[in-house]
C-alpha positions as MATLAB code, in Angstrom:
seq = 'XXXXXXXXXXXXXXXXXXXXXXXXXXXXXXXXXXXXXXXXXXXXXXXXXXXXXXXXXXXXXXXXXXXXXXXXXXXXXXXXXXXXXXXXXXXXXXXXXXXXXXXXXXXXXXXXXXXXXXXXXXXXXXXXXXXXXXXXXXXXXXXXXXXXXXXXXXXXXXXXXXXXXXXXXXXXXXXXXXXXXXXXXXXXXXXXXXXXXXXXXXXXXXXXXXXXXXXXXXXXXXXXXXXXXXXXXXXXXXXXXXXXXXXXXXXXXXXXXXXXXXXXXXXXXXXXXXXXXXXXXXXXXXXXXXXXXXXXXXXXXXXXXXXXXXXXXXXXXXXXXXXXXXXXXXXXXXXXXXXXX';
ca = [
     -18.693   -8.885   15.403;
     -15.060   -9.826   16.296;
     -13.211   -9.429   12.801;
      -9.371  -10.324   12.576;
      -7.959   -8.540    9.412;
      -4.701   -9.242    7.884;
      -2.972   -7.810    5.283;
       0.258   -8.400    3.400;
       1.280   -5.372    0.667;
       3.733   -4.492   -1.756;
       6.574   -3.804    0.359;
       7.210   -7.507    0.986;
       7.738   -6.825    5.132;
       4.881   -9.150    7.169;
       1.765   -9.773    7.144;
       0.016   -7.438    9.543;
      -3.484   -8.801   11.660;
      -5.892   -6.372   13.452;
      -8.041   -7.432   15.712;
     -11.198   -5.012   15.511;
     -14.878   -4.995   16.815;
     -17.213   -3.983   14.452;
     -20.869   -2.764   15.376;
     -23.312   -1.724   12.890;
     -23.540   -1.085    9.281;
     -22.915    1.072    6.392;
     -22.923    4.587    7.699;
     -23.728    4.099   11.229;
     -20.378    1.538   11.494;
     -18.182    1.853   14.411;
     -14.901    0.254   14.542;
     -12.561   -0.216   17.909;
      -9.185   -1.812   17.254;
      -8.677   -4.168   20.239;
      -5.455   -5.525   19.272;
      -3.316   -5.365   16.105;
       0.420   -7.487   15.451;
       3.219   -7.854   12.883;
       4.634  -11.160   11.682;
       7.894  -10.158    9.468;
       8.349  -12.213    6.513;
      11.983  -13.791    7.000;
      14.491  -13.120    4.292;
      14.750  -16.079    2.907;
      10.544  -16.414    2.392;
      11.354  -12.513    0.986;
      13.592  -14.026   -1.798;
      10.964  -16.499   -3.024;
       8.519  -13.667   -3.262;
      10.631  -11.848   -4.572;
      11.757  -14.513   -6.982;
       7.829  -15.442   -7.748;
       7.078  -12.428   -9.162;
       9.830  -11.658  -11.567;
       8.361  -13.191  -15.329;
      12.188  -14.289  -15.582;
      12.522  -16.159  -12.479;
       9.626  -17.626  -11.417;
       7.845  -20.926  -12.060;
       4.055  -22.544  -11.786;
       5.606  -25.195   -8.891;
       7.300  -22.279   -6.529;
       3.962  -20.209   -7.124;
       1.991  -23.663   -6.049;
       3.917  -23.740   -2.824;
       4.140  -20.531   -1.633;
       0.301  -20.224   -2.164;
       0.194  -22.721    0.725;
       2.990  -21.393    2.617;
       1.666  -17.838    3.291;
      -1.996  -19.470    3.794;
      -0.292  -21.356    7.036;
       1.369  -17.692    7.944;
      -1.422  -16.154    7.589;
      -3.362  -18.380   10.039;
      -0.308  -17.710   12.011;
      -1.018  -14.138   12.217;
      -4.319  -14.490   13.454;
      -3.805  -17.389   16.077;
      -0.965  -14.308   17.163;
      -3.443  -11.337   17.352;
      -5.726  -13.405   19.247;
      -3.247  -14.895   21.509;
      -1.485  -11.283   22.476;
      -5.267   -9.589   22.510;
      -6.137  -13.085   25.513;
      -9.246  -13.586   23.468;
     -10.290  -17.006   22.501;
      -9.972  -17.974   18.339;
     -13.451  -19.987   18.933;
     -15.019  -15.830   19.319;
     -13.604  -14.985   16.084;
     -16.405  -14.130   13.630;
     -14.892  -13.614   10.652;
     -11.247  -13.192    9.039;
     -10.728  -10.986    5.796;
      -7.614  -11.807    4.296;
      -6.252   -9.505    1.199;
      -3.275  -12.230    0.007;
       0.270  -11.296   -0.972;
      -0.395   -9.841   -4.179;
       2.457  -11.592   -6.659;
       1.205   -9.723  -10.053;
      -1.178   -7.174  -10.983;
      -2.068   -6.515  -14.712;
      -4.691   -3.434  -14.545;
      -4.469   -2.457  -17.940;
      -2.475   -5.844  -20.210;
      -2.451   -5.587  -23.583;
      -3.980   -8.483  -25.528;
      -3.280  -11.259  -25.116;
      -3.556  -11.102  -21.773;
      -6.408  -10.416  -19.919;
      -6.853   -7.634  -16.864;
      -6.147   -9.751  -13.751;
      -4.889   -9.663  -10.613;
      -3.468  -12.487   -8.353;
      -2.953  -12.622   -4.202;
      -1.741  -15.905   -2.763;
      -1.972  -17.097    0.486;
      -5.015  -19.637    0.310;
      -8.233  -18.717    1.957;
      -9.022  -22.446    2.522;
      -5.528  -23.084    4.271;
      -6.281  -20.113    6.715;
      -9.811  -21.354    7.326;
      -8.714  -25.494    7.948;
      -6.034  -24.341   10.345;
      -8.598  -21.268   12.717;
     -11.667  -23.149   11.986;
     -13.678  -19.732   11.579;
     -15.365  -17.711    8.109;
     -12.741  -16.589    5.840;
     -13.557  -13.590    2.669;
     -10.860  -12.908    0.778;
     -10.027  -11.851   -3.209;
     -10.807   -8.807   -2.426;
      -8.892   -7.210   -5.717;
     -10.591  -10.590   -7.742;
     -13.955   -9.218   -7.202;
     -12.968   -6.047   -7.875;
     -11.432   -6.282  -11.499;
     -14.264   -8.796  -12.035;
     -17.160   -5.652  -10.890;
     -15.329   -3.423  -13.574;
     -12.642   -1.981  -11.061;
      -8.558   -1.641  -11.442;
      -8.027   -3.998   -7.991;
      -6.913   -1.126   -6.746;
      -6.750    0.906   -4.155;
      -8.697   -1.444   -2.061;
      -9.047    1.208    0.899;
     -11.197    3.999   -0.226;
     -14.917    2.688    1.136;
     -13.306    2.182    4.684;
     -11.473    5.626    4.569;
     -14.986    7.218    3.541;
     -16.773    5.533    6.513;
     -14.022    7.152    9.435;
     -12.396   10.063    7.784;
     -15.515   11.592    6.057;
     -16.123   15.087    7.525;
     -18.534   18.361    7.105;
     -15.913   20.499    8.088;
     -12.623   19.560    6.302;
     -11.559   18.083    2.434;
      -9.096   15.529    3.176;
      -6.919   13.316    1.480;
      -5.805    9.890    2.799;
      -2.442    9.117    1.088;
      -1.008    6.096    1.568;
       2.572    4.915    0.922;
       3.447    1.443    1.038;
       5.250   -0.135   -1.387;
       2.974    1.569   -4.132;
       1.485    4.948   -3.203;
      -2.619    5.367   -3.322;
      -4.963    8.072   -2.259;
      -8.553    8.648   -1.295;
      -9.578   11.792   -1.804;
     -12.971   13.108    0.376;
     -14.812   16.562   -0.295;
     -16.009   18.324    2.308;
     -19.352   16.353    3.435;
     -18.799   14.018    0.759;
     -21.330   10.951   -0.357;
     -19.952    7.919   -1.256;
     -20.080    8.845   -5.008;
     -18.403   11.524   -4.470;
     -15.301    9.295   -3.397;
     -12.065    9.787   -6.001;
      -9.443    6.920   -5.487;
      -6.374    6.400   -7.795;
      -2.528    4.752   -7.601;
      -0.014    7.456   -7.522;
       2.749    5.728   -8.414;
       5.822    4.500   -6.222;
       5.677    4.936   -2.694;
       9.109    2.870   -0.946;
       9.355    0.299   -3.351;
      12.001    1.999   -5.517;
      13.736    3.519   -2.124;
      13.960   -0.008   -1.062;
      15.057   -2.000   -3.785;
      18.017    0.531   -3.803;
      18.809    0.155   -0.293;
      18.898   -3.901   -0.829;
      20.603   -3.924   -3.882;
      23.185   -0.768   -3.600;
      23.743   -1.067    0.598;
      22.523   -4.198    1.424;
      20.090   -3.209    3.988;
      16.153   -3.216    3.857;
      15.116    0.183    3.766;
      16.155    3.478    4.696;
      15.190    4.020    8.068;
      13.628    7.362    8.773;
      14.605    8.733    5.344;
      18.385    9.293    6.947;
      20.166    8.322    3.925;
      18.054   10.421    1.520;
      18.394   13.203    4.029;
      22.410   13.172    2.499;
      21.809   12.779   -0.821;
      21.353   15.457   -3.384;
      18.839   15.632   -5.982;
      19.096   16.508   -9.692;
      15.964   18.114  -10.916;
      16.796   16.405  -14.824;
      16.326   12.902  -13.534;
      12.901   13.709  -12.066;
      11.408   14.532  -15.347;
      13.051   11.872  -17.055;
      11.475    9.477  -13.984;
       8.118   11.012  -14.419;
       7.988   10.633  -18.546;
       6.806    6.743  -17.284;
       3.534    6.490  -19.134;
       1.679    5.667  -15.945;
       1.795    9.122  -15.252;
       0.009    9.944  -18.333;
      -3.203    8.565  -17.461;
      -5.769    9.442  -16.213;
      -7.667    7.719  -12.620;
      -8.982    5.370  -12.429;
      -5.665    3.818  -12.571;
      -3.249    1.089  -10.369;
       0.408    0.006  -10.643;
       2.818   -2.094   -9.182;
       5.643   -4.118   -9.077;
       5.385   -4.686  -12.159;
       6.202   -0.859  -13.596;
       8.224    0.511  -10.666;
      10.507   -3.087   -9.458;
      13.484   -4.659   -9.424;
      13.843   -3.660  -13.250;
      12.710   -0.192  -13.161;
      15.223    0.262  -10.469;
      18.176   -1.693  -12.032;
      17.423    0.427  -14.454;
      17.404    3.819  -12.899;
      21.097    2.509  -11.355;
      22.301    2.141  -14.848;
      20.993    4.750  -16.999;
      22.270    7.789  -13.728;
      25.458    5.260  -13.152;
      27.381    9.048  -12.535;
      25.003    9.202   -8.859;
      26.068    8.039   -5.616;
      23.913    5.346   -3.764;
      22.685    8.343   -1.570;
      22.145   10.811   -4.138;
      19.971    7.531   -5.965;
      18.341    6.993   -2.693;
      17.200   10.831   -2.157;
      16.381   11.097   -6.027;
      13.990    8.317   -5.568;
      12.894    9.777   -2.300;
      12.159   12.930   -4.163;
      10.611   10.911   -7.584;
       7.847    9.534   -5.131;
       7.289   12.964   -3.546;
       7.054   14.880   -6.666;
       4.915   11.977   -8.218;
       1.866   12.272   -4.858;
       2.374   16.316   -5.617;
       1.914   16.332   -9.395;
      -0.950   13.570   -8.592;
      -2.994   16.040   -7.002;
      -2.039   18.727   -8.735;
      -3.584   17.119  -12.203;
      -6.198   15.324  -10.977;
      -7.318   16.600   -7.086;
      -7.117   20.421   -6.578;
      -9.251   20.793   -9.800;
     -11.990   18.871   -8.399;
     -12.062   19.364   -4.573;
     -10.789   22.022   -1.889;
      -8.225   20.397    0.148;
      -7.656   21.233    3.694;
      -5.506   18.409    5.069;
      -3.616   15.301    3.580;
      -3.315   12.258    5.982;
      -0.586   10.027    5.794;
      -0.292    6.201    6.393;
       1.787    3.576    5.530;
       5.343    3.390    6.092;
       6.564    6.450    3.986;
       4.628    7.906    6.857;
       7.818    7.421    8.980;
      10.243    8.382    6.554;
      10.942   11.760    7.780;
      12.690   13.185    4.441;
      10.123   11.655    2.536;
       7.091   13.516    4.169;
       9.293   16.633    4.299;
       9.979   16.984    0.490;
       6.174   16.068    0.018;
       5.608   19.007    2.504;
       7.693   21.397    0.595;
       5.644   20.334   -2.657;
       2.811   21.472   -1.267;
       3.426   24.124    0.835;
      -0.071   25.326    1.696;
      -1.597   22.386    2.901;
      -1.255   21.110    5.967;
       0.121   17.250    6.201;
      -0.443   14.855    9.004;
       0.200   11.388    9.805;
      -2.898    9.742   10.368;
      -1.381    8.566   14.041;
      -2.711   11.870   14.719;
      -6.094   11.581   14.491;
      -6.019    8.792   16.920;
      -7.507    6.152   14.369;
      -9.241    4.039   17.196;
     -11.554    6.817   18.001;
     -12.076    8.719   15.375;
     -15.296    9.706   13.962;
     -16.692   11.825   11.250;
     -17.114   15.752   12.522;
];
């Protein structure tokens, strides 16, 4: 099957679209990434978002409309892959769209009920490519029983499994999730969990203090300096508390958590914010593992994806956490071809 898969997360920057073949099933799948594209969200589309999923700001009509709006990007996304890969939409089998996710409520108390909600409608994105859409992926998942999150695990099971080697897969988007995989494991044996901010925090204090998106290549952290009292203060959040199965989001570590952190360590420089938070997600992957990996399963390598994975102070303070195991990004296993050994 031709399979175009496109996926929006946390950190608000496109909508990414991979253009894979897929032959056979369940444990004897093989996957070949023909082509895969970026479509940046532009700033203005970043606001609304952004705007959507504060409780203070946002309203059932903007909701409405961007719903629509994102399912005509995301078809845009697609119609791109295909056109840059020179293979015709009409061979598409099948699109699986994940949605921009705009609130997440794993654990609500009552009234509310545990939810989770992605826009970008699937019927949109099917009208406008003509071709099999599946989407709601987190939906089904909080409806089976499951948080709605991390999404990733069965996928990083099928092509990172290995006899030889306990791995984890750690990625850091916007929020920071890992898969962790014994040595030879079965699928049962498969331990996923949130770890808590990955560059949402960083980013929100690069837009709001310096006015830029992110910090590129963890350069700004890199001149910061770190006080050691603000990280335990950071990691008394009660998401840390709990025990996996667990998710987060925007919701716990956003806009308001950061505001926050500005005002309550309002003696800090924007750097020495910037490398604190840099640090705060480090330390909060390290003391992850530490509680609830390394207990349970021997550990000989952590992968990392996402775009921490190119924030070179971030993976280095991560490194020095964790100083006897080895840390790669998963670039280096050369995703395309990789198989279980």
């Amino acid at each position: 099957m031709l399979v175009v898969g496109l996926m929006s997360g946390t950190s608000l920057d496109g909508i990414d679209a991979s253009l894979v073949k897929i032959d056979g099933f369940g444990t004897s799948t093989k996957i070949k990434v023909i082509k895969s594209t970026f479509l940046p969200y532009e700033q203005t589309l970043k606001e609304e978002l952004l705007s959507a999923m504060d409780k203070k700001r946002s309203n059932v009509e903007q909701i409405c409309s961007l719903n629509f709006k994102l399912g005509y990007l995301f078809a845009d996304g697609v119609k791109k892959v295909c056109r840059e890969a020179d293979i015709p939409l009409s061979q598409i089998d099948l699109i699986g769209s994940h949605g921009q996710t705009i609130y997440h409520l794993p654990n609500p108390l009552p009234p509310l009920t545990k939810s989770s909600l992605q826009i970008g409608d699937p019927s949109v994105l099917a009208y406008e490519t003509k071709t099999l859409v599946v989407s709601n992926f987190r939906a089904m998942d909080i409806a089976a029983g499951g948080e709605g999150a991390p999404l990733i695990p069965y996928i990083d099971w099928l092509l990172f499994r290995s006899k030889r080697k306990g791995r984890i897969l750690q990625n850091i988007g916007g929020i920071g999730n890992c898969t962790v995989l014994k040595r030879n494991a079965k699928k049962e044996d498969i331990i996923a969990f949130d770890t808590g901010p990955g560059n949402m925090i960083i980013d929100e204090l690069c837009r709001t203090l310096l006015n830029i998106p992110y910090d590129a290549n963890g350069e700004i952290a890199s001149q910061g300096k770190v006080p050691h009292d603000v990280i335990a203060k950071l990691m008394d959040h009660d998401f840390f508390k709990k025990s996996p199965p667990k998710s987060t989001g925007r919701e716990e570590f956003g806009r308001e958590f950061t505001l926050k952190m500005i005002k309550n360590f309002s003696d800090l420089s924007p750097k020495d914010l910037i490398a604190t938070a840099t640090y705060f997600t480090a330390y909060s992957i390290a003391e992850a593992y530490k509680r609830f990996v390394f207990p349970e399963a021997k550990i000989d390598e952590i992968v990392v994806s996402g775009g921490g994975g190119n924030n070179k102070t971030l993976l280095k303070m991560i490194q020095s956490l964790l100083p006897d195991k080895k840390l790669i990004k998963m670039d280096d296993l050369g995703v395309t071809v990789f198989s279980a050994k």
